[in-house]
N, C-alpha and C positions, 0 to 999 in steps of 0.2 A: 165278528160282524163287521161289515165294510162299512165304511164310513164313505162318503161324497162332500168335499166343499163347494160352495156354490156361492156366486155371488148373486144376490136377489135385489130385483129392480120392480117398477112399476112400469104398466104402456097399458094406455085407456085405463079400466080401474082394477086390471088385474094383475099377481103376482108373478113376477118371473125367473128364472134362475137359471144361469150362465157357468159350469162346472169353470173352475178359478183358474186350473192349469190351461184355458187359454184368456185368461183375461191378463190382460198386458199393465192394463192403468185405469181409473177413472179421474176423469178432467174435468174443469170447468166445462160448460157450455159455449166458447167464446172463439175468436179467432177464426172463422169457419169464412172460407175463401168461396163466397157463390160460383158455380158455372152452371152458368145458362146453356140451355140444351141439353141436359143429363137425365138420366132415368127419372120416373116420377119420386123414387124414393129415395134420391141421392142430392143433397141439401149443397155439398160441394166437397171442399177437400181440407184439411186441417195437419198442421204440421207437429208430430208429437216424434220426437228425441232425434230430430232431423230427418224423417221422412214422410212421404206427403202420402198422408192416408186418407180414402174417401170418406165422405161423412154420411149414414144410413140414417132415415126415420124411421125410427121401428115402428113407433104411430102411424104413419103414415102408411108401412107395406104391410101392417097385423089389423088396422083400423080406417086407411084411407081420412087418417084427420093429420095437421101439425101437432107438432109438439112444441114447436118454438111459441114464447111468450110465457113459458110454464116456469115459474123463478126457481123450482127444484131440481129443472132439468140437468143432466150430467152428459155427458159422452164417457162410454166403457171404451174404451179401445179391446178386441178383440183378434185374434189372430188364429186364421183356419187354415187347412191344406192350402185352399186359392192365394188368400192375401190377408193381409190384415184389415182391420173397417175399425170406424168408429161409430156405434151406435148409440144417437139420441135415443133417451130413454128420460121419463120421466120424474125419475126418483131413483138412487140407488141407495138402497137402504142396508142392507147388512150382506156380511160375510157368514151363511152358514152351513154346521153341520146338519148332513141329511145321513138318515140310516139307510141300509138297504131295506131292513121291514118297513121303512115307512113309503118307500116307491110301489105307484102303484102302474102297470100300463094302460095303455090308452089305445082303444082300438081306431081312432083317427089317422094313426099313421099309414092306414094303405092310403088315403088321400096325398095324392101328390102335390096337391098346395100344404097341405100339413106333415109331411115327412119327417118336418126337423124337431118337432114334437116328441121326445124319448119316453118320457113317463110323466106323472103327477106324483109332485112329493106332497102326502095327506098327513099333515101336522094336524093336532090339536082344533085348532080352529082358524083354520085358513089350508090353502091348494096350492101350489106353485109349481107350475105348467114348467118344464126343464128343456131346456133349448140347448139343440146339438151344434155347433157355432159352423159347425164341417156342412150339415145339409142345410142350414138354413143361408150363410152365403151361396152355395152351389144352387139353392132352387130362385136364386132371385134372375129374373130374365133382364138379359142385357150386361149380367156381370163377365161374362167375359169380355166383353170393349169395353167395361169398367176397367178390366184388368190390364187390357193391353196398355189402355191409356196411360195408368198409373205408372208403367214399367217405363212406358215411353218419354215420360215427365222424371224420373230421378235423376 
């Protein structure tokens, strides 16, 4: 039986989970360099093991609210095909094992705002919605002059 680790976060009041082989680090909340003029859901840029990675609300692009002022808050640092991010997330609560019996699919993903949506891991008594790091940077609009910028700035 396969196994999946995940790293499982909160954003608004639901569960989420980040398969680990792209999650790089989770950080304080801090240090986060504003620029003004940037995508709505790009907070600024933050500098993790010397390079300047953008800063994402996942609140903000999954709920259209902040995340900032939440004292649980973290940044995951992430790394997809495009580039790396670090995403605000309200909580990062554990590292876990997922079965494959316990995946369940989700037919939201022909929705092209919801793409990056893989499956629902259906534990016991709780869901945790599993986010593809590859589509869900790739569908945000404006990441590529995210991207350029970043290259441009190292």
């Amino acid at each position: 039986m396969d196994i999946s680790k995940v790293v499982v976060f909160r954003a608004g009041n639901e569960e989420y989970g980040l398969p680990i082989e792209h999650v790089i680090s989770i950080e304080k909340l801090e240090n986060i360099n504003i620029i003004p003029n940037m995508p709505y859901y790009m907070k600024g840029v933050v500098k993790v093991r010397g390079e300047l990675i953008p800063v994402l609300d996942l609140n903000r692009i999954l709920y259209q609210d902040d995340t900032f002022g939440d004292d649980n808050a973290k940044l995951i640092v992430v790394q997809s095909e495009e580039l790396s991010a670090a995403l605000i997330v309200k909580e990062a609560k554990e590292i876990l094992d997922i079965y494959e019996n316990q995946l369940k699919t989700i037919g939201i993903g022909a929705f092209q705002s919801t793409k990056y949506f893989t499956a629902v891991a259906s534990l016991e008594d709780r869901l945790i919605m599993l986010i593809d790091p590859n589509l869900f940077i790739s569908s945000l609009e404006s990441i590529a002059i995210v991207k350029e910028e970043m290259v441009s700035h190292q």
